[in-house]
N, C-alpha and C positions, 0 to 999 in steps of 0.2 A: 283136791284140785278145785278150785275157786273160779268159777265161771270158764274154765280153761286155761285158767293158770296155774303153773304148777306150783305147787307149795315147797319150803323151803322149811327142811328138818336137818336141824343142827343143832350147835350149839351157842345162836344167838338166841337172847330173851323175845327180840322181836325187829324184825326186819326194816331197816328203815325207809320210811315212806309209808305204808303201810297203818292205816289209825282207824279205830272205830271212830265213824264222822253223822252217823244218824242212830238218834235214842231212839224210834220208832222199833228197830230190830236189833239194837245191842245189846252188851250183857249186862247182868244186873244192876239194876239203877242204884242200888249201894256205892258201885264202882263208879258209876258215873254222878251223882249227883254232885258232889263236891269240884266239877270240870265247869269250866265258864260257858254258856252257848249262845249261840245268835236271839237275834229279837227279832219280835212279828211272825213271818210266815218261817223262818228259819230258827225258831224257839228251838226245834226237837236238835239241832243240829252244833256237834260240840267245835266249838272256836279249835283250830288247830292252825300254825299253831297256838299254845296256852297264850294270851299278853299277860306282862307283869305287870306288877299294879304302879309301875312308875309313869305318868302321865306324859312324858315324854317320847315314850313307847310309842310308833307311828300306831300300832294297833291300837291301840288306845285312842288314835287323835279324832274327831268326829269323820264319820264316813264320808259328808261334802269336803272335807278340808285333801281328804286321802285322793276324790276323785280329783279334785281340784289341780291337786299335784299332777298326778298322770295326765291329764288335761293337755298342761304346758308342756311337758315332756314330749304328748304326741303333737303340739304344734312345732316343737323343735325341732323333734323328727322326721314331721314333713318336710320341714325347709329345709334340712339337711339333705334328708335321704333323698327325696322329691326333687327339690329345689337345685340340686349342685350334678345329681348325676343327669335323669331321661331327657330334661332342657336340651343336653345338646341331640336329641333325635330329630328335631326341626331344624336343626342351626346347622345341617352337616354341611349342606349346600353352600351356604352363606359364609362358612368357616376357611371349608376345604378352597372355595375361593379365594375370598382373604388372604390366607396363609401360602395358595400356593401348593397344595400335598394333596395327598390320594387319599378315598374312602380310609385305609389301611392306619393313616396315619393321623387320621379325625377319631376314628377307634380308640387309639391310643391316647387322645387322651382322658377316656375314661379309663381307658387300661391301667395310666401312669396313677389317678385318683384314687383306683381301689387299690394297686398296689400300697400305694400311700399309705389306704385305710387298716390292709394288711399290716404293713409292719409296725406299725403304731399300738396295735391291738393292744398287744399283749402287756407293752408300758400302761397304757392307759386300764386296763385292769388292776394291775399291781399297786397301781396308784391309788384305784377305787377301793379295792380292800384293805389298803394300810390307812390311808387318810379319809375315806370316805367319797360317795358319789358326786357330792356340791361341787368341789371345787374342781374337775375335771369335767363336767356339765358346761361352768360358767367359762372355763379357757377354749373348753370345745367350741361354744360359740360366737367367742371371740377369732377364734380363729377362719371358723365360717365365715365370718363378717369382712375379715383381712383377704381373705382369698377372692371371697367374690368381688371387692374392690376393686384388686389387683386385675381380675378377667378379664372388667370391664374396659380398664385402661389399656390392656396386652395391646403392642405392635407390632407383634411378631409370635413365630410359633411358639419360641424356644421360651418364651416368658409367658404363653397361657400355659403354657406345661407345668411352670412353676407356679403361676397362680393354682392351680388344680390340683397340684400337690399340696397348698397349701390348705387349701379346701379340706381336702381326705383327709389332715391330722383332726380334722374338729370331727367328722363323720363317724370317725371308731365309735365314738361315745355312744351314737343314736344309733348304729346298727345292732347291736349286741348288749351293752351293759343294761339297758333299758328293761328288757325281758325281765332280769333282775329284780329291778324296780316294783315290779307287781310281786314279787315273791317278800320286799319289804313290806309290802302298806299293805297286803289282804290274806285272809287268811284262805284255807285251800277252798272253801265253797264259794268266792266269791273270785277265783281267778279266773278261771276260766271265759266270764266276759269281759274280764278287762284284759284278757290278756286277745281277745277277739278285738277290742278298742284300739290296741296298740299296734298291731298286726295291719288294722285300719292303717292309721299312720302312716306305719315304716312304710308300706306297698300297698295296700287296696287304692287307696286314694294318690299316690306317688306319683302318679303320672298326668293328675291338675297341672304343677307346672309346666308342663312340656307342651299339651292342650293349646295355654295362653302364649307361651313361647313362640307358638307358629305364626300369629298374628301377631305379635308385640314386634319381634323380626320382622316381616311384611311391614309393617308400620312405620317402625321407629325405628329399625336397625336390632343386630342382634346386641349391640353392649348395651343397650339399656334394656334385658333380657336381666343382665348382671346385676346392671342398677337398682332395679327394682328387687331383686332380690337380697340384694343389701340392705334394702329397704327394712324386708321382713327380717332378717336376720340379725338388725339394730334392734327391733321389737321383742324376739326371743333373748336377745344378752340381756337386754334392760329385764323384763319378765324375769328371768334366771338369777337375776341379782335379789329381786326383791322377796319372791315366792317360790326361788328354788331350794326349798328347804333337804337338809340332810336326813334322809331316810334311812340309814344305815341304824344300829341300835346294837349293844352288848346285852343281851337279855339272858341271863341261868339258862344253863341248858337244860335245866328239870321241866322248863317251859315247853323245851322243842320238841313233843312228844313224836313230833315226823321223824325227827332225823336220829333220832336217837336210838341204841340199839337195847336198850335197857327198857323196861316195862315200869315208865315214868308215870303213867295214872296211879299206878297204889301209892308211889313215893308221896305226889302230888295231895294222895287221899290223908297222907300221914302229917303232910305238913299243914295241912286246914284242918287236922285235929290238935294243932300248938304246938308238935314238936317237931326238933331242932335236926335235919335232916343232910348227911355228907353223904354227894354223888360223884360218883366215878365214871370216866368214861376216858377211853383216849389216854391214860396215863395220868390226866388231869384231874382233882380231884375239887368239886365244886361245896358250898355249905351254904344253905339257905335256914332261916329262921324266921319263922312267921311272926315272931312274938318281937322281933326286934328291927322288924325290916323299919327306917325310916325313910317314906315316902316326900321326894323335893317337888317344890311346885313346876307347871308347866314352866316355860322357856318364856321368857317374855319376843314381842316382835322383831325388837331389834339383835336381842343375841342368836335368834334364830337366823338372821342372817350373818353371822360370822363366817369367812372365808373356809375356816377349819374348825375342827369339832372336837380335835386330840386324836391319835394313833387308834383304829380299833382290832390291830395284831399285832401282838408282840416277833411275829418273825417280820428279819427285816428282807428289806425291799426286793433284795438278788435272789432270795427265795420263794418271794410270791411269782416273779418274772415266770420262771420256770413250772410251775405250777400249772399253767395251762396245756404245757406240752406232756405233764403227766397224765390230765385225764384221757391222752388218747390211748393208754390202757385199756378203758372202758368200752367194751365191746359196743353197748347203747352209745357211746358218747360218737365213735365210727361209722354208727349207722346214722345217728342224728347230721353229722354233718355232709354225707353223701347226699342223704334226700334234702336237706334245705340248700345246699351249695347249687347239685342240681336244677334242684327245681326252679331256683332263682335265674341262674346262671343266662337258662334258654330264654328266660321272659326279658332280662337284659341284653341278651345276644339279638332278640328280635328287635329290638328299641332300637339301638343303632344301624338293623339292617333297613328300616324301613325304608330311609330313599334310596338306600340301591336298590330296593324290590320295585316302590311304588314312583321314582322320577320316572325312571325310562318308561317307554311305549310298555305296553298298552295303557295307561294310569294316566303316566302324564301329569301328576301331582305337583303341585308348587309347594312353596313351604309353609304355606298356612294350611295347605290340605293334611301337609304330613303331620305338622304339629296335632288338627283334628284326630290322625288315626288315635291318637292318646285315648279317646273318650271310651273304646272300648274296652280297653284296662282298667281306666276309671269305675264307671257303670261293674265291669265285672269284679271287680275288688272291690268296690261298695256293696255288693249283692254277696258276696263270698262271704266278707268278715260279716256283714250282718248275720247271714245264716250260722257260719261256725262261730261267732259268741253266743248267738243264742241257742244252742244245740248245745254246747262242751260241757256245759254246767248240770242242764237235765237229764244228759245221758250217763254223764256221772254220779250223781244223784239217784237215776234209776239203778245203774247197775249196782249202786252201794247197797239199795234194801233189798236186792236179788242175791248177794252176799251178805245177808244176816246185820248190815250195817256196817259192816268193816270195808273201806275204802282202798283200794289198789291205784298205785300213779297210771296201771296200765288200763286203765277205766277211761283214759283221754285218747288211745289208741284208734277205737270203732270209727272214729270220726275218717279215717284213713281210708276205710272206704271206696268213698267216692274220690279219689285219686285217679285210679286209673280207668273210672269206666268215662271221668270228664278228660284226661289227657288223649285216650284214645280217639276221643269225641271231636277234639276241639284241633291236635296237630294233625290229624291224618287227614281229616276235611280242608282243612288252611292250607296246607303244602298244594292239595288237587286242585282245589280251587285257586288258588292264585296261578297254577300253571293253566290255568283254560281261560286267564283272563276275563274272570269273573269280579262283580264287584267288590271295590272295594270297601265299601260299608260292610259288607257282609266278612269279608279275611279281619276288620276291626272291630265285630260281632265275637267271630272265633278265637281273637287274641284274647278279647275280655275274658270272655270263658277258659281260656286256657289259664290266664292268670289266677282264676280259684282256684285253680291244684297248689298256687303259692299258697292262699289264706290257709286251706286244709293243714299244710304241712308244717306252715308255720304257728298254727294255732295249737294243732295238735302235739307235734311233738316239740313246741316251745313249753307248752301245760306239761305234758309228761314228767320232761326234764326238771323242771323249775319245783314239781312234787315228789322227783323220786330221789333226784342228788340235788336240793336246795341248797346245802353249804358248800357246794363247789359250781353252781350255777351259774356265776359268772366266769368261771374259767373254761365253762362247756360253752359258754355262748360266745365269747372271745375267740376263741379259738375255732370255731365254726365258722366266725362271722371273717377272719383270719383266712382257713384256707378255703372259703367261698369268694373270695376276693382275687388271690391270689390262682386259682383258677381261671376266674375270668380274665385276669394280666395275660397267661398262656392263652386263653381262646382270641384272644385281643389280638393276637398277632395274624391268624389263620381264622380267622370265622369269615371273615366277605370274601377269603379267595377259596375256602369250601364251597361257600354257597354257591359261587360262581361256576366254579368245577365240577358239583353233581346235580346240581339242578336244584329249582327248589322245592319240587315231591320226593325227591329222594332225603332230602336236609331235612324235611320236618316229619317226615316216616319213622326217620330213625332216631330222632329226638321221642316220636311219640312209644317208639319200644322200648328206650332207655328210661322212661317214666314208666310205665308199664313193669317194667323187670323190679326199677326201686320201690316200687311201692309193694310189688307181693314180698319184699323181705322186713316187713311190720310183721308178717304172721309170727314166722320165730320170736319177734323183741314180742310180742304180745305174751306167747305162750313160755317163756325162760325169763320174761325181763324182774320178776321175784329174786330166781336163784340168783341171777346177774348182783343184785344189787347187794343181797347177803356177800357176794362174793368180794361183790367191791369195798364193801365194808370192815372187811377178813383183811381186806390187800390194801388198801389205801395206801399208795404210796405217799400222799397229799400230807397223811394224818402222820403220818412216818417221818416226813419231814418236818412235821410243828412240832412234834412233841422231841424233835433230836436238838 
């Protein structure tokens, strides 16, 4: 047992996910010298996965060029994620006027958005794995661009519905496939603060636009709310055209030393001694030759901007669709998406309740004050992913030379933690105090804080995933991000006439023990998520259908 994980005796060579990642306490440097490793302060530490020597290799690409990527990525994710959904928690009043309709049916239309994002998912991955990330990036925010247009123009309910929907087809991309994206460009020691960076993005910072929303509304009117977000969302296409480069890559699997179930260091160690080396795996049989590999030059700028890159799976299309729905097999993949669907769920659910909490008496809030309630999600999501980037990496890190050097995906778990001692903290104080009519700075204090139970859980078990099932990655995060959506559709119908029916200490009590329950069942995926993954490895239905 390995720090409290149970170890996994069978009849695989070596469980995937699972790598010696620090020379400081690994085994013989015979085994390791011929492994590529980091530079500077992370010299001791072996690059995993391997990169190949073809320069095209995102691992390969210079470190600034990789963050650069991700960079844009998390500005498109803001204006997506940010930009298209919390905006309407200021505009509800302004809306439901306009339009004519109930709280109920102002809900709805983020309801009808995520739906949207929902059913879209699952194409928009199939797509990402047969053709590649670029092109489905650049339509996504195109589409962002058409929706929000449309918003701005709506004269009626029935057509901000459909601009909204129109919306959600771009939003799949930036909520889910993104994750991914860090599992392209770094290798496993340096994900975990970008994957804190991205986390930024999608949700720490999400709720900037809603903040300005309150005042731009007050101002100007809510459609130029829209406008301006057009704005930005012209910026991101353009951006995505020029430097949205394709990050996907076909690299030997003798590279993947993570995922692979085979004990690819010696193979590795054979092929840096000249010889001519055929690996099996999956039915598939691979051959590398060190003596003969001819290395092509980088990409020059402009073919790096091609639309498409070529096929990079030979199964076609109707098989990767489904593909998503198989990893709910995976016992981790069940738990992953309870706690991030959750945890999202309520911080969403709050967004939209805010003017029916804070219009009426006692508050008495206009709609620039609601818009301000944002800053405390803000400030708390900026404090949260700061913390959980820069914690994921060194407690990982620690835990690996307290395991003799060898690295566990369940090593991103501890971070888990502080889940429920801040959920506890943060909804059971908010529900009491917003019924005693107590400030409202202070209930936009408590949201903040409540919102780092997202970064936690999204940092954390986003790093897990992305190191323990990397080759099916995005089909766990599609399909999370799937029925986290599709949830909120169902709560979308009932959340303001709950709230209105028990109160609102009774509504955030019980939100705060339904966090509380989801977080102590990490201890299990901590202590089995080993045997889990040998199992899933054994079962792949995934791997069952590529190799049929």
């Amino acid at each position: 047992m390995g720090l409290g994980i149970l170890e996994y005796r069978g009849k695989l060579q070596h469980v995937p996910g699972t790598v010696y990642l620090d020379t400081h306490s690994a085994g013989p440097e015979n085994v390791m010298s011929n492994l590529k490793k980091g530079k500077g302060k992370d010299s001791e530490v072996i690059l995993v996965p391997q990169p190949s020597n073809d320069p095209n290799d995102p691992l390969n690409w210079p470190l600034w060029q990789r963050d650069c990527i991700l960079l844009l990525y998390c500005f498109c994710t803001l204006v997506c994620t940010g930009g298209v959904g919390p905006i309407l928690s200021s505009m509800v009043i302004p809306l439901a006027t306009e339009f004519r309709c109930t709280f109920t049916k102002i809900s709805l239309l983020l309801g009808y958005n995520l739906c949207a994002v929902g059913a879209v998912g699952i194409f928009i991955s199939a797509f990402c794995c047969k053709y590649g990330k670029r092109p489905s990036m650049i339509a996504s925010m195109a589409s962002v661009l058409v929706g929000s247009i449309w918003a701005g123009l709506a004269r009626s309910y029935g057509s901000m519905v459909g601009a909204r929907v129109v919306q959600g087809l771009g939003i799949a991309m930036f909520e889910s496939i993104t994750f991914a994206i860090v599992g392209d460009l770094y290798h496993v020691h340096q994900r975990g603060s970008r994957m804190g960076l991205y986390v930024l993005a999608q949700s720490g910072i999400a709720n900037i636009p809603a903040v300005a929303a309150g005042k731009i509304t007050m101002d100007l009117g809510w459609r130029y709310v829209f406008y301006l977000l057009s704005i930005f969302a012209g910026i991101g296409f353009l951006l995505s055209l020029f430097f949205g480069w394709e990050t996907m890559f076909i690299r030997n699997e003798l590279y993947n030393i993570d995922t692979s179930s085979q004990n690819n260091i010696e193979t590795i160690q054979e092929l840096k001694g000249g010889a001519s080396v055929s690996h099996q795996e999956s039915g598939v049989e691979r051959t590398l030759t060190s003596t003969t590999d001819i290395v092509p030059p980088r990409e020059k700028f402009f073919r790096r901007m091609k639309l498409f890159h070529g096929s990079f799976s030979d199964d076609s299309l109707w098989k990767i669709v489904i593909r998503p729905v198989y990893v709910l097999l995976n016992p981790v993949v069940l738990w992953s998406i309870l706690v991030i669907s959750f945890t999202s769920v309520w911080i969403i659910g709050v967004s939209i309740l805010i003017a029916q909490i804070f219009a009426p008496p006692p508050f008495l809030l206009n709609t620039a004050q609601l818009g301000y309630m944002g800053a405390g999600p803000v400030i708390g999501g900026l404090l949260g992913c700061i913390i959980c980037g820069s914690v994921s990496d060194p407690i990982a890190r620690w835990l690996t030379r307290r395991n003799n050097g060898t690295y566990e995906p369940e090593f991103r778990l501890p971070m888990m933690v502080g889940m429920p001692v801040i959920s506890a903290i943060s909804y059971f104080l908010l529900g009491n105090l917003i019924n005693g009519g107590y400030s409202a700075i202070v209930a936009s204090a408590l949201w903040g804080l409540a919102f780092v139970t997202v970064q936690i859980a999204a940092v954390a078990t986003g790093g897990y995933v992305v190191d323990a099932f990397r080759n099916v990655s995005v089909e766990i995060f599609i399909i999370s991000m799937t029925a986290k959506n599709f949830i909120w559709f169902g709560f979308s119908f009932f959340l303001n006439d709950w709230l209105a029916t028990v109160g609102v200490s009774r509504f955030f009590n019980t939100i705060g023990a339904i966090q509380i329950c989801l977080s102590l069942t990490t201890i299990p995926v901590y202590i089995y998520g080993k045997k889990i993954r040998a199992w899933w490895h054994l079962h792949n239905v995934i791997e069952s259908t590529h190799s049929s």
